[in-house]
C-alpha positions in Angstrom: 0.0 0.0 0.0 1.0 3.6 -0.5 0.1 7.4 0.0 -0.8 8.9 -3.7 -1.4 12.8 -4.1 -2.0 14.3 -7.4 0.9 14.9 -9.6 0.0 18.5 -10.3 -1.2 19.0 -6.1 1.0 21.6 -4.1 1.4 19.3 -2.2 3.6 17.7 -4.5 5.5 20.3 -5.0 9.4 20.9 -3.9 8.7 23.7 -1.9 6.0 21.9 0.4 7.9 20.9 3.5 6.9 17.1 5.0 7.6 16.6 8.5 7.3 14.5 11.7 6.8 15.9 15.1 7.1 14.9 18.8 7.2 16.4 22.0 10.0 16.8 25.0 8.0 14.9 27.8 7.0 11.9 25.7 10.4 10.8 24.1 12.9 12.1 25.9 13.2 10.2 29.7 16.6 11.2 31.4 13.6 12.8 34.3 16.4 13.1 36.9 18.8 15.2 34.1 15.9 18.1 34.6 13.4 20.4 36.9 10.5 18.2 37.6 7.4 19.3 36.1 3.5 19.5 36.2 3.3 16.4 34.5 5.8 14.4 36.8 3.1 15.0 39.6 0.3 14.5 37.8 1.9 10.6 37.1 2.5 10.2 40.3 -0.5 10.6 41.6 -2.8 7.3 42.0 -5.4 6.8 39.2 -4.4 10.1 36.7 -2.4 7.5 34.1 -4.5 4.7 32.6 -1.8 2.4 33.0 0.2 3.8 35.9 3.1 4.8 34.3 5.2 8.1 33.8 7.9 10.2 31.9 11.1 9.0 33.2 12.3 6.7 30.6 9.8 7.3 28.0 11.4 6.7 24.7 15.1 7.7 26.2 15.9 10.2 23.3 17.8 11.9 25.8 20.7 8.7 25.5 19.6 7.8 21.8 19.0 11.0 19.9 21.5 9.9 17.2 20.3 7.3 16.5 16.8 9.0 16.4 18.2 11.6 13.6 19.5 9.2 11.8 15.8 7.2 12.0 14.0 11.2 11.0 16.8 11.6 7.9 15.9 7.8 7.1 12.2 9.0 6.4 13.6 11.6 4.2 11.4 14.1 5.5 12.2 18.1 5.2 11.6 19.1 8.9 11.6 18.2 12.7 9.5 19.5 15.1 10.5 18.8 18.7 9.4 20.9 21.7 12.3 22.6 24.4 11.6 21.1 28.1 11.8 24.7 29.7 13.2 23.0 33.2 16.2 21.2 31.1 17.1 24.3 29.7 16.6 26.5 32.9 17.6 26.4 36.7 15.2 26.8 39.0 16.5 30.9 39.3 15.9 31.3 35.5 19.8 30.8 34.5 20.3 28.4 31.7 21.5 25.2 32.4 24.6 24.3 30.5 24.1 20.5 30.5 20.3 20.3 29.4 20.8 23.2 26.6 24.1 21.9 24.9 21.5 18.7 24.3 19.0 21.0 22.1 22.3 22.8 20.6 23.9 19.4 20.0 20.6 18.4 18.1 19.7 21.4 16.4 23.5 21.3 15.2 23.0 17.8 14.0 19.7 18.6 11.6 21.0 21.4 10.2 23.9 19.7 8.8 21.8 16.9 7.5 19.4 19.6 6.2 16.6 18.9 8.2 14.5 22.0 9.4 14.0 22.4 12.7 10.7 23.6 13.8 10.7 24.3 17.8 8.2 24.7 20.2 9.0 26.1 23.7 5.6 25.4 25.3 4.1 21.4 25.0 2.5 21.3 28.3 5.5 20.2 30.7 5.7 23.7 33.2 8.2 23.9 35.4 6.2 22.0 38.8 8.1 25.4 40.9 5.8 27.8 38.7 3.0 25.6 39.5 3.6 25.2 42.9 2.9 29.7 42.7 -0.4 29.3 40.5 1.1 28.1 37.1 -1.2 29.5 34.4 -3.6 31.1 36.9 -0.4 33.7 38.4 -0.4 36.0 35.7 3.7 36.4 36.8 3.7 32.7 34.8 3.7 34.9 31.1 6.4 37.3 32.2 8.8 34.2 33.4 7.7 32.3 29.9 9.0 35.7 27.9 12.1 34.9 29.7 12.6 32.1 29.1 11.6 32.4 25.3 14.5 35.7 25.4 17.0 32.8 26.6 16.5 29.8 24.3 16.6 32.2 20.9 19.2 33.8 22.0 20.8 30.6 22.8 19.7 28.7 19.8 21.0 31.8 17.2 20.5 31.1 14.0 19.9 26.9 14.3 15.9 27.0 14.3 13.8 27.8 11.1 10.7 27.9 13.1 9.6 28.6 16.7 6.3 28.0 18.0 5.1 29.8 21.3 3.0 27.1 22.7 1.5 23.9 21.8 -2.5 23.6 21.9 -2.9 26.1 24.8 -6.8 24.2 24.5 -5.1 21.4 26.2 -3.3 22.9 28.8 -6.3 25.5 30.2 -9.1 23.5 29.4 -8.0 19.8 29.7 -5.3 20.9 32.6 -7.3 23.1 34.5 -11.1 23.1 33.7 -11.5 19.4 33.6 -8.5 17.9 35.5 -7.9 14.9 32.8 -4.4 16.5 32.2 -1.9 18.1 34.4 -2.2 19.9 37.1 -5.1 18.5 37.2 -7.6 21.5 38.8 -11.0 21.4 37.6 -13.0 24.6 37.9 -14.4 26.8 34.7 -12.8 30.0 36.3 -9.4 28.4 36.3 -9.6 26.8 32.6 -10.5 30.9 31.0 -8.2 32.3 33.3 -5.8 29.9 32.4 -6.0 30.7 28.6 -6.0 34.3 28.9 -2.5 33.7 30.4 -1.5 31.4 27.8 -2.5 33.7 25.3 -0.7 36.7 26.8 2.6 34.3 27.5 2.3 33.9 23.7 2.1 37.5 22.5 5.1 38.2 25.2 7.4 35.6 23.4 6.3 36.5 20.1 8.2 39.9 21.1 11.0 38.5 21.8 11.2 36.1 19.4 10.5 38.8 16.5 13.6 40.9 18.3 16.2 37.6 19.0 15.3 35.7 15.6 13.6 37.9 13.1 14.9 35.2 10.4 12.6 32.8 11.3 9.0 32.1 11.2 7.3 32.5 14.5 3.8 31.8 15.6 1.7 29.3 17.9 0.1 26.2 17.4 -3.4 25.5 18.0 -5.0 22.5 17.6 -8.9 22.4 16.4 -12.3 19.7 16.8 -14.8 21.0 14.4 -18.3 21.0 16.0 -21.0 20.0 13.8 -24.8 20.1 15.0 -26.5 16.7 15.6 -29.9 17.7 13.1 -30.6 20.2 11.2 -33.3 21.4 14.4 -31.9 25.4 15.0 -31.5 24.5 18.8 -28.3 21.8 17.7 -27.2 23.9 15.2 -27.1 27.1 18.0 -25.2 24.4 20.3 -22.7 23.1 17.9 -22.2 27.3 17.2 -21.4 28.0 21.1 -18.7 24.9 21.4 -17.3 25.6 18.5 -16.7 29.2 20.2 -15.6 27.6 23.7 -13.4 25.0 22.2 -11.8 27.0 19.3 -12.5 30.3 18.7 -11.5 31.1 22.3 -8.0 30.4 21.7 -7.7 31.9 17.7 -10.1 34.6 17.7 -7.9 37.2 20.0 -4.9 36.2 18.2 -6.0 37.3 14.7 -8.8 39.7 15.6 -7.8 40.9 19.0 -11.0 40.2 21.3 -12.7 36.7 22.6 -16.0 35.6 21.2 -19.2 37.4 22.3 -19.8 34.5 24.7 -17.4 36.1 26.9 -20.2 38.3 28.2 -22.6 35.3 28.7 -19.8 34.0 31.0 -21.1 33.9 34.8 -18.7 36.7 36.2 -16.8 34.4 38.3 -16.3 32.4 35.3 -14.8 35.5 33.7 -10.9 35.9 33.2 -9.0 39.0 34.5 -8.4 41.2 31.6 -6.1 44.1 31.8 -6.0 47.3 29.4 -3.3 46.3 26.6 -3.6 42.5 27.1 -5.6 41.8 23.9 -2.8 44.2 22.0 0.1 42.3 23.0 -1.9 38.8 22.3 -2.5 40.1 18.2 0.9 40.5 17.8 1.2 39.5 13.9 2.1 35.8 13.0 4.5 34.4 10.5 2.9 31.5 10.4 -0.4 29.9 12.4 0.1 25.9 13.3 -3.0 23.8 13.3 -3.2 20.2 15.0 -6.6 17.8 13.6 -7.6 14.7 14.6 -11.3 14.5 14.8 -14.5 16.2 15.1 -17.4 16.7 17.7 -21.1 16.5 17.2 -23.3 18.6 19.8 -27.1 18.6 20.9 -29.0 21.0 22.7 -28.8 21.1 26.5 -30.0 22.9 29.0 -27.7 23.3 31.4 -24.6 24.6 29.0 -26.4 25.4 26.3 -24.8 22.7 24.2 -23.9 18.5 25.2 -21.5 16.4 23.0 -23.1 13.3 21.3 -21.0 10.0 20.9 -20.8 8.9 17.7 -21.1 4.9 17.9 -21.5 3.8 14.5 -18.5 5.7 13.3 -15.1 4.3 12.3 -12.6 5.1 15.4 -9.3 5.0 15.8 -7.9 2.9 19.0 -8.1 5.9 21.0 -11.7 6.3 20.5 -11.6 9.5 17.5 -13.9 9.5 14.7 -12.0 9.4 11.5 -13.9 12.1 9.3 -11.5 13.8 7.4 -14.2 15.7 5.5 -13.8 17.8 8.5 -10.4 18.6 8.0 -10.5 20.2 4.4 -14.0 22.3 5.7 -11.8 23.5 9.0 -9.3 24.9 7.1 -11.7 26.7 4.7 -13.6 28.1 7.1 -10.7 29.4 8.7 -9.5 30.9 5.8 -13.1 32.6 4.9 -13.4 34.1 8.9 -9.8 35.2 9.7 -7.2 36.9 7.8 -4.8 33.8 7.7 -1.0 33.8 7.9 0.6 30.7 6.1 -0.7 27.5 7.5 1.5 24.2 8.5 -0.6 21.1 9.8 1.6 20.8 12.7 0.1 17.6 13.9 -2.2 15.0 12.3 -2.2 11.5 13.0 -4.2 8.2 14.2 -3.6 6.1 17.5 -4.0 2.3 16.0 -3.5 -1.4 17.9 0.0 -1.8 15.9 2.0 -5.2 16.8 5.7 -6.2 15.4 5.7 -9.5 13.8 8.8 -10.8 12.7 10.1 -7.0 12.1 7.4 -5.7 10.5 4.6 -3.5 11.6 1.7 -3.5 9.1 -0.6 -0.2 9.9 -3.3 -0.1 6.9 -5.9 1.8 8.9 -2.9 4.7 9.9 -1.8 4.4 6.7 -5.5 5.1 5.2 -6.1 7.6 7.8 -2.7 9.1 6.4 -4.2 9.2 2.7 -7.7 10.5 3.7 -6.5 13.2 5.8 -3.8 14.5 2.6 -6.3 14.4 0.6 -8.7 16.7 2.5 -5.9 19.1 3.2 -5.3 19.0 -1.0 -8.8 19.8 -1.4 -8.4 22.5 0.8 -5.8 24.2 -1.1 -7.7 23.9 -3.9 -10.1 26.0 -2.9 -7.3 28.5 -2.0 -6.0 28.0 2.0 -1.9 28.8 1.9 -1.1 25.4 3.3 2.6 25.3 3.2 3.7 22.5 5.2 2.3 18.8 7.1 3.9 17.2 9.7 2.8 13.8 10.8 1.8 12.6 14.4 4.1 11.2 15.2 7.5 10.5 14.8 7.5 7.4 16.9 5.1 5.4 19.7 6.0 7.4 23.3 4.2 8.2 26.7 0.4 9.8 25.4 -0.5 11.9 28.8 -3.2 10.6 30.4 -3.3 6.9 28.3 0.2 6.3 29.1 2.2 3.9 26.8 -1.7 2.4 25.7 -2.0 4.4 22.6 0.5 4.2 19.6 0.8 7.2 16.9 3.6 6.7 16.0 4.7 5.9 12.4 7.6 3.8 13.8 6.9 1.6 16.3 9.3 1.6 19.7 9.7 -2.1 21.9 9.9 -0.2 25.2 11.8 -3.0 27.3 14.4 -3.2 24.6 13.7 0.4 22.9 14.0 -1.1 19.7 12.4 1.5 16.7 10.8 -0.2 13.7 9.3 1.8 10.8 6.0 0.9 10.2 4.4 0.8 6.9 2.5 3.5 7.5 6.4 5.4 8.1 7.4 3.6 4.9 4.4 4.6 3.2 5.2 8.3 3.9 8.7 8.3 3.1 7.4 6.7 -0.2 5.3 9.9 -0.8 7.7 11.9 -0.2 10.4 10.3 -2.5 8.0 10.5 -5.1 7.2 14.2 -5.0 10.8 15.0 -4.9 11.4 13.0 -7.9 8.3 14.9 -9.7 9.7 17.8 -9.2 13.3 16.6 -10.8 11.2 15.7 -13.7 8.9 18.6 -14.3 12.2 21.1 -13.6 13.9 19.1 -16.9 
């Protein structure tokens, strides 16, 4: 089996960059080597991780990372995106620490001499547990020390990264991390998840400054990641519902970076419920983007409900992947045009997009046709929607290989190589092979066409 695109799709094109992506807290291990952070507390208390497990090892990148660049420059892929563990790279006190920045120097050193982009996020959910233990994304000091520690790293890195993202799904870490309590820190209150967010969004537009100041070379924005929300009927009531999540889930987090102000329902908001906002804030959150990253994996389907005004419906029938998503990539391609019909749009990458499947290595091979159609359905629907004129200039698959999945723990597999944890043995799957495939082949239709 393969991945096919159009010949004449931009996707296909040479200047279309293909990439795979991780995150510092799920690959790298080597826990005692840094700060612990939110999400070392959240594993260690009873119950938060499905299978009881933690960080500390993980996929130990720290000890194998050249082996793991030669595995990325195997797949032949244009670009890396990897996330900075802010307490690796920073004491306690904010100074750098020597050790756990010559690693992300010694890396970022290593893919630019094979040519491999490096596209680095400084925020994927792991906070310092010290800033935590002082409010974390509910202390509004929490932006200021994350526009330090964004001045730091660029100024450290110089010239090695091609792309800096603030933050990774800030969603995930207000919402999930402290609205609902099914990620780190684990608070659950709907004051602390839009408080949280604001913060997020203002450590953003902080970095940004710096970032625009310390490496004006490359392109710097924040990743958000996105679940459509379609109406269960065609009754107005669902179709009002699916409306209001869609503008809690995500237009909260896009809307004040492109147009500078939340969605009305910030004044339906209960006043407790209500972040603190402070004259300038929504300024320095608009700060212009070079690019905007999206994440998609699934979609949503809402009813009327009293109570919140909307309730999400299961959808049973559905194909699922094994962590329970709905595979509808029709949702992808009508996401990204919508976006690009509401909002003025800086360049677009698809910063993550992948499938958790039941893999299993037989003999050396891991054979993945429902990741690897998932793969095909979900390119397809982002061709579609450059046809129809979204500046998609980049796709990054989710992810690089198997690691530690938050809350499931080592249950779920994404990856498009598949890691043995007891012996840490990586095996491209063909879903990885697949990919590489694709991306082989567009190189060498470009070599033709250029004749």
């Amino acid at each position: 089996m393969k991945i096919s695109l159009p010949q004449d799709s931009r996707l296909m094109s040479e200047h279309f960059i293909y990439g795979v992506a991780t995150a510092s807290f799920q690959i790298e291990g080597s826990a005692a080597s840094r700060l612990p952070c939110i999400w070392d507390t959240f594993c260690a208390t009873p119950g938060k991780i499905r299978d009881g497990s933690n960080g500390d090892s993980a996929c130990e990148h720290i000890d194998r990372w050249q082996q793991d660049v030669e595995l990325i420059a195997a797949l032949g892929v244009d670009a890396y995106r990897l996330s900075v563990s802010w307490g690796r790279v920073l004491h306690r006190d904010g100074s750098i620490n020597i050790q756990g920045a010559q690693f992300y120097i010694d890396l970022l050193d290593e893919l630019k001499r094979r040519n491999i982009k490096a596209f680095v996020t400084l925020y994927h959910w792991d906070l310092p547990q010290h800033i935590e233990d002082k409010g974390g994304w509910l202390n509004r000091e929490t932006p200021y020390l994350f526009r330090d520690y964004a001045d730091k790293i660029s100024r450290l890195f110089g010239d090695r990264v091609y792309s800096y993202a603030t933050l990774n799904e800030p969603f995930c870490s207000s919402y999930l991390g402290y609205e609902t309590g099914i990620h780190a820190p684990g608070l659950a209150k709907k004051a602390y998840g839009r408080q949280a967010a604001h913060h997020l969004l203002l450590a953003h537009g902080l970095a940004m400054q710096v970032l625009q100041n310390n490496s004006p070379h490359s392109l710097n924005g924040i990743v958000l990641n996105f679940t459509p929300c379609y109406p269960q009927s065609a009754d107005d009531a669902d179709i009002t519902a699916a409306k209001v999540a869609d503008d809690y889930f995500n237009q909260w987090y896009i809307k004040p970076i492109l147009d500078g102000a939340y969605p009305v329902l910030l004044e339906t908001l209960d006043s407790q419920d209500r972040p603190v906002i402070l004259d300038g804030d929504m300024d320095i959150i608009a700060r212009p983007l070079d690019f905007l990253g999206v994440n998609f994996y699934t979609r949503a389907v809402y009813r009327h409900c009293p109570q919140q005004g909307f309730e999400q419906v299961p959808q049973s029938a559905a194909p699922k992947t094994d962590i329970g998503w709905e595979i509808y990539p029709q949702a992808f391609s009508e996401l990204l045009i919508k976006l690009n019909d509401t909002y003025e749009l800086p360049p677009i990458y698809i910063t993550e997009n992948g499938a958790a499947m039941a893999d299993k290595c037989v003999d050396g091979r891991v054979d993945d046709p429902d990741r690897l159609a998932y793969y095909q359905s979900h390119l397809n629907a982002v061709h579609t929607a450059v046809e129809q004129g979204v500046n998609v200039k980049g796709y990054f698959a989710w992810s690089l290989m198997d690691n530690f999945e938050w809350a499931e723990g080592y249950l779920k597999r994404f990856g498009i190589v598949y890691v043995d944890y007891p012996s840490q043995t990586r095996t491209i799957k063909a879903s990885g092979l697949a990919y590489r495939d694709l991306i082989c082949s567009r190189r060498a239709s470009s070599h033709h066409n250029n004749k």
